[in-house]
Each structure stands twice: as structure tokens, then as C-alpha cells.
Phi, psi and omega in degrees: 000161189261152186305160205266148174210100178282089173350317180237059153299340199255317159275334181284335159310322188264354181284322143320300167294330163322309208247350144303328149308299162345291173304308190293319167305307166314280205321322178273020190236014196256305172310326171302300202292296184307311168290339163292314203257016154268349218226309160311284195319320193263014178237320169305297167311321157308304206276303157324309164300300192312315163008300205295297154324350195243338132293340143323284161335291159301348187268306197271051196008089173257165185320134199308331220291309172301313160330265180346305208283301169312282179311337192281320193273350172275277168353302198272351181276339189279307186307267169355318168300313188277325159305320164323305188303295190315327184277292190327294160327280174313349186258319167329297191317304172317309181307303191314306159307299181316289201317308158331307180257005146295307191301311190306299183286022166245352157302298191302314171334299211296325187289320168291261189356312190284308191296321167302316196280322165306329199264315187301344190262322147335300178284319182301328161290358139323299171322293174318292209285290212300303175294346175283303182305300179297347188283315168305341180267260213303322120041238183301343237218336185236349170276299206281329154284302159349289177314287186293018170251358196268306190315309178282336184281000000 
């Protein structure tokens, strides 16, 4: 009998590479996701000190020109912040779709897997029956020399 051979191997090879990619993208889409909401985190920690200095400032009257120059640039820090928020949010949104098309291609992985592992269980029991036959053929085959030695004898 012939050796077990799965007919869509070749596609379950490429379905496997597929969903390695697959993997690999959440991963730059995590790393990404991550360095966005550090970089959030470091404008927040900024946007805070200034607060603080800014209030310094004001106790030890320093000049409107500067006053000003301070509020304009904390101003240009919320904005960055909020632009900040917004790419965290896109990069989540992005995380999600990777996890999504990952998740698809380990469905498909797994369904070819579950169909090898069915046709593989299928030939072996073929397998069993087909060595059972030969085993019931020789057997049968040494009872019958058996028989005609007995016989002549």
C-alpha cells in the first residue's frame, strides 16, 4: 500500500506562511501602537512640567513677552498631544485589523490541519484493513499447505 500523501499540502504550506506573516505584522503593528502611546505618555510628562514652570514663572513676574512665548508653546504642546492621541487610536485601530487577519489565517491553518489529520486517519485505518487482509491471506495460505502435507503424509 502506498505511503499517506495529502493531496493539498502545498497549500496548507502556503497558508502557514501566510498566517507567519500574518504574525509578523501584528508584531510591527503592536511595536508601533507601543511607541505611539510612549511618545503620548512623553508629551503628557512634558505638558505637565511646563504647568509647573508656569506657575514658577508667574510667581517670579517675568515679562508678558515671555509669559506669552510660554503659553503659546504649551498651547503648540496640547496640540501635539492631541494629534498624539489621534495616531495612538490609528495605531490601535491597525492592531485590531492585524489580530483580525491573523485570527482568519490560523482558521484556515487549522481546517486544512483538521482535514490531514481526517484523510490521515481514514488511510490508516485502510492501512489496518489492507495488512489484516494480507495477514488473513497467508494465513490462509500456510493452512492450506498445512492441510495437503498432512494429507500426503
Amino acid at each position: 500500500m502506498k505511503r499517506f500523501r495529502f493531496n493539498l499540502e502545498v497549500l496548507l504550506r502556503v497558508y502557514r506562511l501566510h498566517e507567519e506573516e500574518k504574525k509578523k505584522r501584528l508584531a510591527e503593528a503592536n511595536r508601533e501602537l507601543l511607541a505611539a502611546e510612549q511618545n503620548l505618555a512623553g508629551l503628557g510628562r512634558e505638558y505637565d512640567d511646563c504647568q509647573d514652570r508656569e506657575g514658577v514663572i508667574r510667581e517670579k513676574g517675568e515679562s508678558v513677552a515671555r509669559m506669552k512665548l510660554y503659553v503659546q508653546y504649551m498651547f503648540d504642546l496640547k496640540v501635539r498631544i492631541e494629534h498624539q492621541k489621534i495616531t495612538v487610536r490609528d495605531r490601535f485601530r491597525a492592531v485590531k485589523a492585524a489580530r483580525e487577519k491573523l485570527v482568519e489565517a490560523m482558521r484556515r491553518v487549522k481546517a486544512l490541519e483538521r482535514l490531514r489529520e481526517r484523510r490521515h486517519e481514514v488511510w490508516l485505518k485502510e492501512r489496518r484493513r489492507f495488512d489484516m487482509k494480507r495477514l488473513d491471506d497467508l494465513c490462509s495460505q500456510q493452512f492450506i499447505r498445512l492441510a495437503r502435507e498432512g494429507s500426503t503424509a
